[in-house]
NUDOKE-106127 format. One record per residue (C-alpha): residue in three letters; chain; x, y, z. Coordinates in steps of 0.05 Angstrom, whole numbers, plus 5000, padded with zeros to 4 digits. Example, Ala and Ser with C-alpha at 12.3 -4.5 7.8 and 13.67 -1.06 7.14 Angstrom:
% NUDOKE-106127
{pt 'ALA'; 'A'; {5246; 4910; 5156}}
{pt 'SER'; 'A'; {5273; 4979; 5143}}
***
This chain:
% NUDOKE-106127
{pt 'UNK'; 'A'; {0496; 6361; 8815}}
{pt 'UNK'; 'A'; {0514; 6361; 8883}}
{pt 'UNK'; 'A'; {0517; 6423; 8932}}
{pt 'UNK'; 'A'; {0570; 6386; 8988}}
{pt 'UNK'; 'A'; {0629; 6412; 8993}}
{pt 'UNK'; 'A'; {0690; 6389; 8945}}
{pt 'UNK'; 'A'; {0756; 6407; 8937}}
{pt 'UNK'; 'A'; {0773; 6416; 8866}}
{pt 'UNK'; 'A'; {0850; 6406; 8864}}
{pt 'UNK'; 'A'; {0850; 6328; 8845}}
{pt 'UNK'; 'A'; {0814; 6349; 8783}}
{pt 'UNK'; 'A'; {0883; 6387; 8746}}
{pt 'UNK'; 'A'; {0906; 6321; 8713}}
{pt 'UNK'; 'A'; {0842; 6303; 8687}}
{pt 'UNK'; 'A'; {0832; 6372; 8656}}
{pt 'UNK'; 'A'; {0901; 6372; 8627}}
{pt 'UNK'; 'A'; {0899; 6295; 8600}}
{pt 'UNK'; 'A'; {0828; 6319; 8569}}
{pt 'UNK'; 'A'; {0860; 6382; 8534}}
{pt 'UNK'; 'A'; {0928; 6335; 8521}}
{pt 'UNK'; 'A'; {0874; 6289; 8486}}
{pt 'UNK'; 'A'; {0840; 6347; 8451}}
{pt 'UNK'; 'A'; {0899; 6375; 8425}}
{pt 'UNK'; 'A'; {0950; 6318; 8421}}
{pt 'UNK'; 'A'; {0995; 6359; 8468}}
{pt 'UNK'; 'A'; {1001; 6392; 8541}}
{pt 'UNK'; 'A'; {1002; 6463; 8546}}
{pt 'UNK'; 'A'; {1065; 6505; 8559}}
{pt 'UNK'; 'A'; {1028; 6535; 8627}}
{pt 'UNK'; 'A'; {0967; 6521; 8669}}
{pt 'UNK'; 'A'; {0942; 6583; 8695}}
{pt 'UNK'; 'A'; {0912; 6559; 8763}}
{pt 'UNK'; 'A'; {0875; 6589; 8828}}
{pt 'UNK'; 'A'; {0923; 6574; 8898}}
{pt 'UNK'; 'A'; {0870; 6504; 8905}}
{pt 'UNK'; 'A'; {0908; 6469; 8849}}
{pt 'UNK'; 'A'; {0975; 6488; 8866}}
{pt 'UNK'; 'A'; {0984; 6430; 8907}}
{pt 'UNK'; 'A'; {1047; 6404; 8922}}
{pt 'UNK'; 'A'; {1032; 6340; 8880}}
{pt 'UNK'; 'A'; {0995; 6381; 8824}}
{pt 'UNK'; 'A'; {1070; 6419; 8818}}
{pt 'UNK'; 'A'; {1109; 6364; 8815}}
{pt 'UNK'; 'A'; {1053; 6335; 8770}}
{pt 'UNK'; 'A'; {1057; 6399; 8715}}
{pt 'UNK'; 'A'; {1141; 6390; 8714}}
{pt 'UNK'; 'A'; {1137; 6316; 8708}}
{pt 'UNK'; 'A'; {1095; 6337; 8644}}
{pt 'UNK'; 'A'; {1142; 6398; 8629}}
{pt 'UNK'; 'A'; {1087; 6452; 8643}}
{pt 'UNK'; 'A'; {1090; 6519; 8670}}
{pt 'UNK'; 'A'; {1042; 6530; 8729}}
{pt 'UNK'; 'A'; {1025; 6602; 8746}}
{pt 'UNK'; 'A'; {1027; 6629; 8818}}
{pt 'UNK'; 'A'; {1083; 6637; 8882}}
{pt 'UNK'; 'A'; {1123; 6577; 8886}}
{pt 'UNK'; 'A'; {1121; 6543; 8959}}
{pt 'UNK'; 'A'; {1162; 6570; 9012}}
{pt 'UNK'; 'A'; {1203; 6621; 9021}}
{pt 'UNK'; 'A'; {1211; 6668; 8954}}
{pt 'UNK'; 'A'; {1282; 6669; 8924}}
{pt 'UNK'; 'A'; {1325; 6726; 8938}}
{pt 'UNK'; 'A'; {1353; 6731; 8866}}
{pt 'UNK'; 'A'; {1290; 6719; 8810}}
{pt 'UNK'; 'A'; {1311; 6736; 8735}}
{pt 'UNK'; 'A'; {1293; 6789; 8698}}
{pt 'UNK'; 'A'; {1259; 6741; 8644}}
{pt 'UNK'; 'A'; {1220; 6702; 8709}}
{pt 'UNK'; 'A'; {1191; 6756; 8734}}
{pt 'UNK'; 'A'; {1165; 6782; 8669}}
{pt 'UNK'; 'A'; {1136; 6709; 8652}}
{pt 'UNK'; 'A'; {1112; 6710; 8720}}
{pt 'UNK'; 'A'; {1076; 6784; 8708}}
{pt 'UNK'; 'A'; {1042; 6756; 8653}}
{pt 'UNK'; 'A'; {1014; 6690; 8672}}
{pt 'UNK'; 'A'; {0982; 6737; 8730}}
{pt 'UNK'; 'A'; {0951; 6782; 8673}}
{pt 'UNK'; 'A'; {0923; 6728; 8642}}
{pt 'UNK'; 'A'; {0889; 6693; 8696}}
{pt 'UNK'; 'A'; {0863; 6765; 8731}}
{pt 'UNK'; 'A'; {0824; 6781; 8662}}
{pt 'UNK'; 'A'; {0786; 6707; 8673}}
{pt 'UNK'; 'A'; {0768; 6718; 8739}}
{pt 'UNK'; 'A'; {0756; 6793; 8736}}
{pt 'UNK'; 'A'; {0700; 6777; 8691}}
{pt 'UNK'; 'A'; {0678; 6718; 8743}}
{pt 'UNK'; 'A'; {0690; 6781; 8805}}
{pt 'UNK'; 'A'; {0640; 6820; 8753}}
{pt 'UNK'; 'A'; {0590; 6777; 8750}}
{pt 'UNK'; 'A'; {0574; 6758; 8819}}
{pt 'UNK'; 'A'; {0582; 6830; 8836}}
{pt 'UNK'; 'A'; {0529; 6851; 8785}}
{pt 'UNK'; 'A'; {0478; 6790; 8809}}
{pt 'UNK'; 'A'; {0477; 6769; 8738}}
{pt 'UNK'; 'A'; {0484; 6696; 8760}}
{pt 'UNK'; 'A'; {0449; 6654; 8806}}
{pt 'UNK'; 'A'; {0484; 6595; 8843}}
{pt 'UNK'; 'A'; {0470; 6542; 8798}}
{pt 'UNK'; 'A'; {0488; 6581; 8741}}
{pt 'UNK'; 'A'; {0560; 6603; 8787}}
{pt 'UNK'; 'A'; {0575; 6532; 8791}}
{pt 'UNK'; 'A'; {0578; 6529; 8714}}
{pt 'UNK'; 'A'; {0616; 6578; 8707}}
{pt 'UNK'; 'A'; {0665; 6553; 8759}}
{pt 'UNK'; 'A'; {0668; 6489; 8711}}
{pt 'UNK'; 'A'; {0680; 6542; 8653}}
{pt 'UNK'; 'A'; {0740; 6574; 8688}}
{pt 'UNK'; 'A'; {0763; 6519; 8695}}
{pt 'UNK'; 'A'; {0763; 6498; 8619}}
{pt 'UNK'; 'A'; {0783; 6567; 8598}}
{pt 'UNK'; 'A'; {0843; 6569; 8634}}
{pt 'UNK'; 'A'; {0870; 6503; 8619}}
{pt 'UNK'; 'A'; {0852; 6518; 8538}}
{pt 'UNK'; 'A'; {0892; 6586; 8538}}
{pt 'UNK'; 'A'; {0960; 6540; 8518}}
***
């Protein structure tokens, strides 16, 4: 374990090849924090034909579907509950920082198992 400082984004396609492995297919969506949405990670999940959660890049479109916007409402939903209970944790001091940096591991593998 190491305490320098990493940047977590190049780690999206290993956790979806793992779960492609696991399961014998990719999920419909990966339900991400703004770190993986890289630009590569993107075109990465469409290549693959998955749904990535969050704002596109640039500027928003002026006309967004009834049925996008829904989806959209949703995949937020989903990923607040995950890290709401992260938010409650740290809040309550019920973890230390060792025990954080499992569960940031853990959030990781939760939200790439929803789908």
């Amino acid at each position: 374990m190491s305490w320098d400082s990493f940047n977590e984004s190049g780690d999206l396609k290993a956790q979806v090849e793992a779960y492609h492995t696991f399961t014998g297919y990719y999920p419909e969506s990966v339900h991400a924090d703004r770190i993986y949405r890289t630009r590569e990670n993107r075109a990465w999940c469409k290549e693959k034909g998955i749904r990535i959660s969050g704002r596109p890049l640039g500027r928003p479109p002026a006309n967004v579907s009834k049925e996008k916007k829904k989806q959209a409402l949703e995949d937020e939903r989903i990923r607040n509950a995950i890290e709401g209970k992260f938010g409650a944790c740290v809040n309550a001091d019920l973890v230390s920082i060792a025990s954080w940096q499992n569960l940031i591991i853990l959030h990781r593998q939760l939200l790439l198992s929803l789908f």
